[in-house]
VOPAGU-2260 file (C-alpha; in pm, 1 decimal, decimal comma):
REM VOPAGU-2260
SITE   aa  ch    i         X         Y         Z
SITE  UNK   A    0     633,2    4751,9   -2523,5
SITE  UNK   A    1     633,0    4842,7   -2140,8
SITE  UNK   A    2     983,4    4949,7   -2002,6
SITE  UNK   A    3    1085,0    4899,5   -1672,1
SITE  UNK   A    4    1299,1    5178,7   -1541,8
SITE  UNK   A    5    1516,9    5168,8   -1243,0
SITE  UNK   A    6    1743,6    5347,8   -1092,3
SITE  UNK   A    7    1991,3    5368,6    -838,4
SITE  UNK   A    8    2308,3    5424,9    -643,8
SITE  UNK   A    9    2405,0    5078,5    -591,2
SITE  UNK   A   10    2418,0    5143,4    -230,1
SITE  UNK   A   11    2225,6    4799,3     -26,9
SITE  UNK   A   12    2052,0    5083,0     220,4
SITE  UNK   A   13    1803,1    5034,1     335,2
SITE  UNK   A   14    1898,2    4660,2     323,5
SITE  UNK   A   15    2181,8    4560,6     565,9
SITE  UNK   A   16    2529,5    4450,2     478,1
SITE  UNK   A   17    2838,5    4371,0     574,0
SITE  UNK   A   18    3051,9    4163,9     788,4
SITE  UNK   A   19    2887,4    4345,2    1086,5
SITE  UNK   A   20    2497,0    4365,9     946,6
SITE  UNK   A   21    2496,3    4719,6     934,1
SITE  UNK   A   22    2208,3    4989,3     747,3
SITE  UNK   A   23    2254,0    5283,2     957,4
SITE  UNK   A   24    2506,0    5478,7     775,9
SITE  UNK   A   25    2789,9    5340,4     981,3
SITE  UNK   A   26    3151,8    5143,2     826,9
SITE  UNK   A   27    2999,3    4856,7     674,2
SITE  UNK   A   28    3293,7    4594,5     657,2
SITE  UNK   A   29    3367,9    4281,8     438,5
SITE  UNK   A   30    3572,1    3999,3     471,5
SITE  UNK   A   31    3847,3    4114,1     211,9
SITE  UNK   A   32    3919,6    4408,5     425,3
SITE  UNK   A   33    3686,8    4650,0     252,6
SITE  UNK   A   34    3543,1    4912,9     492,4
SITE  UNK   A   35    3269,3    5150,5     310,3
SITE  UNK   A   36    3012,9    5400,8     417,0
SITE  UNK   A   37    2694,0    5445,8     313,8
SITE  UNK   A   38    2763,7    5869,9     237,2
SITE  UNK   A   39    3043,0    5743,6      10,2
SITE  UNK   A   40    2881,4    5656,3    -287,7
SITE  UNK   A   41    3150,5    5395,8    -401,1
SITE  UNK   A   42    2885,3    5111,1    -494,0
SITE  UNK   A   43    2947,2    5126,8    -909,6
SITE  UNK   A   44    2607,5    5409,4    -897,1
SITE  UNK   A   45    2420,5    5574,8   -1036,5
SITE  UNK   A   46    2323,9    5315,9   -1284,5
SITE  UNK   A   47    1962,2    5314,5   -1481,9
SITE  UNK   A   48    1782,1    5016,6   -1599,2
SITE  UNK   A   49    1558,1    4986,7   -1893,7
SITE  UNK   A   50    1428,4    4660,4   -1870,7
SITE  UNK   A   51    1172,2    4557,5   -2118,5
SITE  UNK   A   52     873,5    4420,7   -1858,6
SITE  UNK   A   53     695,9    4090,3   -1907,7
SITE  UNK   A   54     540,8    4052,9   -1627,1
SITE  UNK   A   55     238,1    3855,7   -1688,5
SITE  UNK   A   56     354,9    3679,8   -1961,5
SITE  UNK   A   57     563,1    3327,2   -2051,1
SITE  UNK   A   58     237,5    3165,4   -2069,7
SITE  UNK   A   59    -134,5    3117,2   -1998,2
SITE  UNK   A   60    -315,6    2885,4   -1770,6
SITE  UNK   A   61    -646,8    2672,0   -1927,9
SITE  UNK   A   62    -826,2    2416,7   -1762,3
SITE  UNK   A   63    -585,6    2435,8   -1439,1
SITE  UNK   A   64    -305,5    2343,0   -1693,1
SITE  UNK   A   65      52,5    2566,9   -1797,0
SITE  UNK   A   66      32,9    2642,8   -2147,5
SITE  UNK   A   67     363,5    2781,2   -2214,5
SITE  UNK   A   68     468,0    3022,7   -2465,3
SITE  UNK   A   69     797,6    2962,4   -2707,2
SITE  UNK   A   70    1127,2    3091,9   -2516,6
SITE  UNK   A   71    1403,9    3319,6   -2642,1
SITE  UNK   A   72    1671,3    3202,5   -2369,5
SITE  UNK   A   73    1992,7    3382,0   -2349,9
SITE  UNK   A   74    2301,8    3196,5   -2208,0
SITE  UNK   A   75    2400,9    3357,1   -1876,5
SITE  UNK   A   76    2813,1    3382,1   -1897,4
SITE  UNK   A   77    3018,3    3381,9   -1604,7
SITE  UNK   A   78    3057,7    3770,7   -1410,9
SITE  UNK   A   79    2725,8    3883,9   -1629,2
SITE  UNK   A   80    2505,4    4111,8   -1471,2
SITE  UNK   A   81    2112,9    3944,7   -1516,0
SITE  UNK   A   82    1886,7    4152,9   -1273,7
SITE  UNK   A   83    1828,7    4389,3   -1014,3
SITE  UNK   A   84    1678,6    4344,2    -638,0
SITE  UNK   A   85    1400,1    4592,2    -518,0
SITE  UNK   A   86    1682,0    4800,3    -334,6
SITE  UNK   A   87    1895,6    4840,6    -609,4
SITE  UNK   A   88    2147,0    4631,0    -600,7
SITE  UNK   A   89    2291,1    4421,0    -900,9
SITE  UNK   A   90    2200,0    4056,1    -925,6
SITE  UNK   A   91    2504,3    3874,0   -1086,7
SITE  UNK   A   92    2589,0    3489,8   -1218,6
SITE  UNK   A   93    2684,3    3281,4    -963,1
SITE  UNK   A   94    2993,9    3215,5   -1152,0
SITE  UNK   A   95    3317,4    3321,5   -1225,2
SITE  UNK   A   96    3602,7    3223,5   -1472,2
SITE  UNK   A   97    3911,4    3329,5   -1195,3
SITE  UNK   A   98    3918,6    3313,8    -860,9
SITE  UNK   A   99    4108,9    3615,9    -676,1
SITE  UNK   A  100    4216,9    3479,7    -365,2
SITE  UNK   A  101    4182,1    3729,0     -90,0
SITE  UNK   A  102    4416,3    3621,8     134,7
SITE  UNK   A  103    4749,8    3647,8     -80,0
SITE  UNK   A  104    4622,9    3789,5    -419,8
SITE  UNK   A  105    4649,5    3525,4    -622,1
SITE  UNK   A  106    4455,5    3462,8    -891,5
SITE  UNK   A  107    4340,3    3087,4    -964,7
SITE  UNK   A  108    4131,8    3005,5   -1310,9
SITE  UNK   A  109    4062,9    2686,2   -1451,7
SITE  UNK   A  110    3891,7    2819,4   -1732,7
SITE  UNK   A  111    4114,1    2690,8   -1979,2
SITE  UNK   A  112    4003,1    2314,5   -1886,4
SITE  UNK   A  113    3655,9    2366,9   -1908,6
SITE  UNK   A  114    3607,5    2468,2   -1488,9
SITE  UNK   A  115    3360,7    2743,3   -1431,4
SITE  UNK   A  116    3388,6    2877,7   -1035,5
SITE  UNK   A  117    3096,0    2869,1    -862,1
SITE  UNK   A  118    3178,0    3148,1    -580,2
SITE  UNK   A  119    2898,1    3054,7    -327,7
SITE  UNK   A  120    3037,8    2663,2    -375,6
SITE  UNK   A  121    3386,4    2723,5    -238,0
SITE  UNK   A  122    3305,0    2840,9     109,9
SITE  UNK   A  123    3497,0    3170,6     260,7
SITE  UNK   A  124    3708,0    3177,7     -12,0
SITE  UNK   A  125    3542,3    3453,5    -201,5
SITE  UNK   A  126    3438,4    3649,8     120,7
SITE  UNK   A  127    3122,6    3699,6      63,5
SITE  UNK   A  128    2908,4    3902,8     349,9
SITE  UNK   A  129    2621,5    3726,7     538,9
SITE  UNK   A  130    2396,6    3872,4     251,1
SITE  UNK   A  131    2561,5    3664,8     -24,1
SITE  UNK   A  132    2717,0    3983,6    -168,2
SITE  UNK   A  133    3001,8    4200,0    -133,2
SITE  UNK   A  134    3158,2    4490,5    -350,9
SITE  UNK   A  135    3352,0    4423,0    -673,8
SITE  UNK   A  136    3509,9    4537,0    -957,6
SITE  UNK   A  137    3714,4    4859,4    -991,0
SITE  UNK   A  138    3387,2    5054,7    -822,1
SITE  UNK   A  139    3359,9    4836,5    -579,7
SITE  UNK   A  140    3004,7    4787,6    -703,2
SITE  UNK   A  141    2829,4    4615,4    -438,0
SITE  UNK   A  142    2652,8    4284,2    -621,4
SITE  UNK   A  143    2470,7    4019,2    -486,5
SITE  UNK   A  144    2523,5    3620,8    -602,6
SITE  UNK   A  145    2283,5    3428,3    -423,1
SITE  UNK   A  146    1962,8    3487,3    -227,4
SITE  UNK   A  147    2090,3    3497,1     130,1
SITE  UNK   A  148    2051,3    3895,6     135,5
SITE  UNK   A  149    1663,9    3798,3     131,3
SITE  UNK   A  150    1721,4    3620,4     464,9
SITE  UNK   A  151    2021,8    3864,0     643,0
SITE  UNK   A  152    1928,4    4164,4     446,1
SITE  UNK   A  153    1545,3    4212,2     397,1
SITE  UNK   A  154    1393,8    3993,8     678,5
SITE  UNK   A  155    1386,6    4158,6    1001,5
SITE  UNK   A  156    1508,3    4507,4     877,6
SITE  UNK   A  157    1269,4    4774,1    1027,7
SITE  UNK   A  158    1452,6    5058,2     775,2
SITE  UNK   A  159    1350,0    4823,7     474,8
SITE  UNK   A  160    1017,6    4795,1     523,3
SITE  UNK   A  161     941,7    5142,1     596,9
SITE  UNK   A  162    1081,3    5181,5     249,0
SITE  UNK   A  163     861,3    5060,0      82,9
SITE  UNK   A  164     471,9    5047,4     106,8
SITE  UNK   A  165     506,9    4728,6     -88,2
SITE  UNK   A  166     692,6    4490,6     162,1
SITE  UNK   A  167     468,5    4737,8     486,2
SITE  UNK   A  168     168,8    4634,4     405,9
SITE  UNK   A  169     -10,8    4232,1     412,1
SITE  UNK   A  170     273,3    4051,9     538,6
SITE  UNK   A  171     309,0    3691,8     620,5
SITE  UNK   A  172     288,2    3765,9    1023,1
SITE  UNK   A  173     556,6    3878,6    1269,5
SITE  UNK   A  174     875,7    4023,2    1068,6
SITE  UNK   A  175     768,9    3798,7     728,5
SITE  UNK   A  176     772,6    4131,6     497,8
SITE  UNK   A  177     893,5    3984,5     191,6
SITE  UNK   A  178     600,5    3751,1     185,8
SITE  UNK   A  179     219,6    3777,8     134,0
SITE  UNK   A  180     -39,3    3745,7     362,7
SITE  UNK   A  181    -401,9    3585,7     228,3
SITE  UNK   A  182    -527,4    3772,0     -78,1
SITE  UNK   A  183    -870,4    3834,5    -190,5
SITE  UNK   A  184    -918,8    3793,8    -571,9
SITE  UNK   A  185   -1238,7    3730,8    -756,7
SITE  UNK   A  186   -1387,0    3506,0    -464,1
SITE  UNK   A  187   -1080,2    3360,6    -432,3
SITE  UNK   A  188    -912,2    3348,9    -103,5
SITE  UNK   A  189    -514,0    3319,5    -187,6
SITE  UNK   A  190    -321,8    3091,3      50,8
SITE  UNK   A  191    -126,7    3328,3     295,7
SITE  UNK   A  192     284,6    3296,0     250,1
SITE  UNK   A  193     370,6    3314,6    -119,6
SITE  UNK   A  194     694,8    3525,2    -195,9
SITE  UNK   A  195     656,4    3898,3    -267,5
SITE  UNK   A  196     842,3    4033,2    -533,2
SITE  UNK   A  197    1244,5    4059,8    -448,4
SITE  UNK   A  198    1424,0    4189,8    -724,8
SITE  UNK   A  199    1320,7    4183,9   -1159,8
SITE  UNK   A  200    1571,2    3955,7   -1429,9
SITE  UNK   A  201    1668,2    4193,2   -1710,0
SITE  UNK   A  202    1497,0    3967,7   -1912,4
SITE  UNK   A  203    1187,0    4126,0   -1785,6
SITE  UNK   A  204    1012,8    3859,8   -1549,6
SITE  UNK   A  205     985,8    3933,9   -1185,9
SITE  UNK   A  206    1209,2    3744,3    -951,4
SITE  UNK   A  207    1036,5    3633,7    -600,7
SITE  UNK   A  208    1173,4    3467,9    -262,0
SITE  UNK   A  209    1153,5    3098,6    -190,1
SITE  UNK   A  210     795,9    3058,0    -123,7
SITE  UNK   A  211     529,2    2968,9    -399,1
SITE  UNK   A  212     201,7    2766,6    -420,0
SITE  UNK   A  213     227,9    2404,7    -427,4
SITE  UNK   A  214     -15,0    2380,7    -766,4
SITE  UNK   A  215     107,7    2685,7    -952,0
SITE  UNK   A  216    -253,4    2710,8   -1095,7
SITE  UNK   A  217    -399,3    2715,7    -769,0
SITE  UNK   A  218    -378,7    3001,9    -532,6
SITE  UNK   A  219    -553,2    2778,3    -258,6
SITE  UNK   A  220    -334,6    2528,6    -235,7
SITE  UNK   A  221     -46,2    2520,3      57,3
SITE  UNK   A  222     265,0    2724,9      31,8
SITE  UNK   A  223     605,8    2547,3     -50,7
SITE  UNK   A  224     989,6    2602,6     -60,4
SITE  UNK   A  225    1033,6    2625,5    -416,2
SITE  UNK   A  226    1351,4    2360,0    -515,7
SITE  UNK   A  227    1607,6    2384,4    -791,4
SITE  UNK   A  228    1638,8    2136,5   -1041,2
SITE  UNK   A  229    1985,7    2143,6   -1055,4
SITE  UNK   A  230    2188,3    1841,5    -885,4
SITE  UNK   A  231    2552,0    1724,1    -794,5
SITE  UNK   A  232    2694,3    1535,6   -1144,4
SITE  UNK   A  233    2805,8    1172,1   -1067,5
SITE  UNK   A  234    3176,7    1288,4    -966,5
SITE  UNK   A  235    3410,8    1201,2   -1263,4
SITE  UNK   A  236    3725,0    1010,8   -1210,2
SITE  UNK   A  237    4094,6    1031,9   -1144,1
SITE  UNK   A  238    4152,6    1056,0   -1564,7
SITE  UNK   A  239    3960,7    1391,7   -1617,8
SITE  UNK   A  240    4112,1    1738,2   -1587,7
SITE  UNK   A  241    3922,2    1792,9   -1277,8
SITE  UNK   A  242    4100,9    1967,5   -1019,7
SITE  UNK   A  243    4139,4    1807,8    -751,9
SITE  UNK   A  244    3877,3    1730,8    -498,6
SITE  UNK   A  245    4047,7    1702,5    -187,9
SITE  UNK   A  246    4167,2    2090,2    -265,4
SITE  UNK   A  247    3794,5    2172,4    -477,5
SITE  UNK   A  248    3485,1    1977,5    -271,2
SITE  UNK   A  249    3245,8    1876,0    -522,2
SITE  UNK   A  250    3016,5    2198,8    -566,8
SITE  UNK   A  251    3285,3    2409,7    -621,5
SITE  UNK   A  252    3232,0    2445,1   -1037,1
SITE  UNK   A  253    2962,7    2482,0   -1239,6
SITE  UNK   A  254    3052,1    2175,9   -1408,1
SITE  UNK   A  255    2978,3    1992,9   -1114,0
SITE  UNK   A  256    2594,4    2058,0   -1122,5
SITE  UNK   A  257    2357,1    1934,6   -1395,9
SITE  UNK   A  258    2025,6    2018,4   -1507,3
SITE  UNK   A  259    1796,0    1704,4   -1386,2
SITE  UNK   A  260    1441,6    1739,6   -1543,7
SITE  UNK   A  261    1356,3    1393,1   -1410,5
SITE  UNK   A  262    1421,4    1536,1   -1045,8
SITE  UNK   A  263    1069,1    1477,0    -827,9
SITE  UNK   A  264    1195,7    1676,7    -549,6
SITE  UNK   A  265    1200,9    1977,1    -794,0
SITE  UNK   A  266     990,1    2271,9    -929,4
SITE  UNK   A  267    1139,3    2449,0   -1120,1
SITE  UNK   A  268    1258,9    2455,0   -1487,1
SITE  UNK   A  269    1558,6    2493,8   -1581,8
SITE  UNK   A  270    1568,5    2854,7   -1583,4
SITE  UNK   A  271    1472,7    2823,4   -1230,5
SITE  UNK   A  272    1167,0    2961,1   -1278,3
SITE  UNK   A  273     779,9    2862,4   -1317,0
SITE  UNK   A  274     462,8    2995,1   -1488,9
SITE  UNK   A  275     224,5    3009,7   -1216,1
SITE  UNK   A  276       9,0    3226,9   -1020,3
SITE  UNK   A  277     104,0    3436,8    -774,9
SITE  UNK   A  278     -45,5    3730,2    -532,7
SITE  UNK   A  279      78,0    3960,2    -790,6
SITE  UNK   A  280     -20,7    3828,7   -1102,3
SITE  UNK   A  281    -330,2    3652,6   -1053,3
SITE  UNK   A  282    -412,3    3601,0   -1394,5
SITE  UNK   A  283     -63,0    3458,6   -1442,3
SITE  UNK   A  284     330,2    3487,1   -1495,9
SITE  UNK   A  285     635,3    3352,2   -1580,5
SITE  UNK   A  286     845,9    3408,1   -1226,6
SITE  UNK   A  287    1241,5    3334,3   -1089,2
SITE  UNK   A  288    1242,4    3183,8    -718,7
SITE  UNK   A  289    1518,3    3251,9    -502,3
SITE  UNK   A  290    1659,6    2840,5    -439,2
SITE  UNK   A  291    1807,7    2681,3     -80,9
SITE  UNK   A  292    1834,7    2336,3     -14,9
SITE  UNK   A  293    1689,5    2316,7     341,9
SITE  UNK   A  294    1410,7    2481,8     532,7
SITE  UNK   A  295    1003,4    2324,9     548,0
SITE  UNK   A  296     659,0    2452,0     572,1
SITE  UNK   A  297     573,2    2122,4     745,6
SITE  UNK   A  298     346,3    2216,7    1002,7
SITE  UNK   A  299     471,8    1978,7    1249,3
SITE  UNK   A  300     857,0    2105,0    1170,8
SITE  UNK   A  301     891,2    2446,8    1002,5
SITE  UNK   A  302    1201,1    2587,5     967,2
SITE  UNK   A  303    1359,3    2879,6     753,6
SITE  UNK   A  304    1543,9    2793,2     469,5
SITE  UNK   A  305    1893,5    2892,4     501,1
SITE  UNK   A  306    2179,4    2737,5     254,6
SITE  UNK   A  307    2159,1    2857,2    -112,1
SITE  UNK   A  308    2119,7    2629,8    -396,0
SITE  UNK   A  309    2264,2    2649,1    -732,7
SITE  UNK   A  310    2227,1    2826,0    -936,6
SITE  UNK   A  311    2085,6    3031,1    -679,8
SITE  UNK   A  312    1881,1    3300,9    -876,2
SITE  UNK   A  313    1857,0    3297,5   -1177,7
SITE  UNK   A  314    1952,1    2958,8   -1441,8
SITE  UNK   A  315    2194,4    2894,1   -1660,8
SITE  UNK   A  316    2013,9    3082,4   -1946,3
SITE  UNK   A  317    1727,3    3328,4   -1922,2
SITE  UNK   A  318    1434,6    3225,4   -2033,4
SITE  UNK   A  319    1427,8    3526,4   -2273,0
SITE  UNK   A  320    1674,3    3780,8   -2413,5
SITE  UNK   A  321    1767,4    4042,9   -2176,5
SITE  UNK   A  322    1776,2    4444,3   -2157,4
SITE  UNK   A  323    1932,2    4706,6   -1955,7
């Protein structure tokens, strides 16, 4: 069995991040009144992973078909740690059994009723930077909870890509590091645009941006935003233990999101992930995309995406047992 090892400080650098967008060792600040430096070393490091790697597997591909192989999934709990991005930092559930509030320090859980936060679902409220991350915990470990940090972190970050030869070399034009341009594989030409790899699940498969092949078996076919499968439940009535949601818009729980495998607008599993080809593995993988709701690769109307979808990263379960 391969193992995966990474480690790190915690630290975002070379990745911005921050109320103010920062990567050059100045204050980085945060909504919540948190003000920390890059020299002080105050991001829950040094930490080492020992991830058991899979990359390449999940699967195999015959006839232009997705033969997938039996998963081990592994419930992912509210607070749990399930990956790591390229620059370190902690990936974490979107979730959260109590809700500190910032503002006056009280501490909101519905927990007992059966209502899971979801912190990128209730607006300011958890404070989250531009980056979908912020520090937490006693070590003020600095953790990320959706993929925005792709977008406000990664993207347009001359200090990140001179980091790493990976995201330097055969990007997707102008500042597109974190995605691939055209590959040459076994006569193949491979559509320029697909995802590079942002960060690895501890369950061992990689985890890549928004941007996949349309026919996960074929690496010539146009490039995509790759769409969650998760939706908004039908809203439940006056009689449940809901809290309220004049005070809690819809979105704001877990609970209020539901797995819809029937969803045509979708493509991925409920894992939110795929088996499918990409510029890495061209033989094959099982992957994680990075989810928003908006953006298009229409040619007549692209735009970025830009508003995170549940669940964001990583599903509900992952799709196998994880390691640290």
């Amino acid at each position: 069995m391969s193992i995966l090892k990474i480690k790190t400080d915690g630290d975002p650098f070379p990745a911005k991040a921050g109320t103010n967008l920062v990567n050059d060792g100045t204050t980085r600040l945060f909504n919540d009144g948190t003000s920390i430096q890059d020299q002080d070393n105050t991001f829950g490091g040094p930490v080492e992973y020992n991830i058991s790697y899979k990359g390449g597997r999940g699967g195999r591909i015959s006839n232009g078909s997705v033969i997938l192989e039996d998963s081990n999934e592994q419930v992912v709990n509210s607070d749990e740690l399930v990956g790591v991005a390229v620059n370190g930092v902690p990936i974490y559930s979107p979730t959260s059994d109590s809700l500190l509030d910032w503002v006056d320090g009280t501490v909101t859980s519905f927990a007992g009723n059966g209502w899971t936060w979801n912190l990128s679902g209730i607006g300011s409220a958890y404070a989250f930077d531009p980056c979908g991350g912020k520090p937490e915990g006693l070590t003020n470990e600095y953790r990320y909870r959706n993929g925005k940090f792709i977008l406000n972190g990664f993207e347009s970050n001359g200090e990140f890509t001179a980091s790493s030869e990976y995201f330097r070399s055969n990007p997707f034009g102008g500042s597109s590091v974190t995605r691939h341009g055209a590959v040459e594989y076994d006569g193949v030409t491979f559509t320029a645009g697909h995802s590079k790899i942002i960060g690895w699940a501890l369950d061992g498969f990689p985890i890549y941006g928004p941007y996949g092949f349309e026919n996960p078996t074929d690496p010539t076919s146009t490039i995509e935003i790759m769409r969650s499968a998760y939706s908004f439940t039908a809203p439940v009535g006056e009689e449940s233990n809901r809290p309220s949601y004049v005070d809690y818009p819809q979105g704001a729980f877990k609970e209020d999101y539901e797995f819809r495998g029937d969803n045509s607008f979708a493509t991925l599993d409920r894992f939110n992930g795929r088996y499918c080809i990409t510029p890495d593995f061209m033989q094959g993988t099982y992957a994680y995309f990075l989810t928003f709701s908006d953006g298009s690769t229409s040619a007549l109307s692209p735009s970025l995406p830009s508003t995170p979808a549940y669940p964001y990263i990583v599903g509900e379960s992952t799709r196998e047992q994880r390691s640290r």
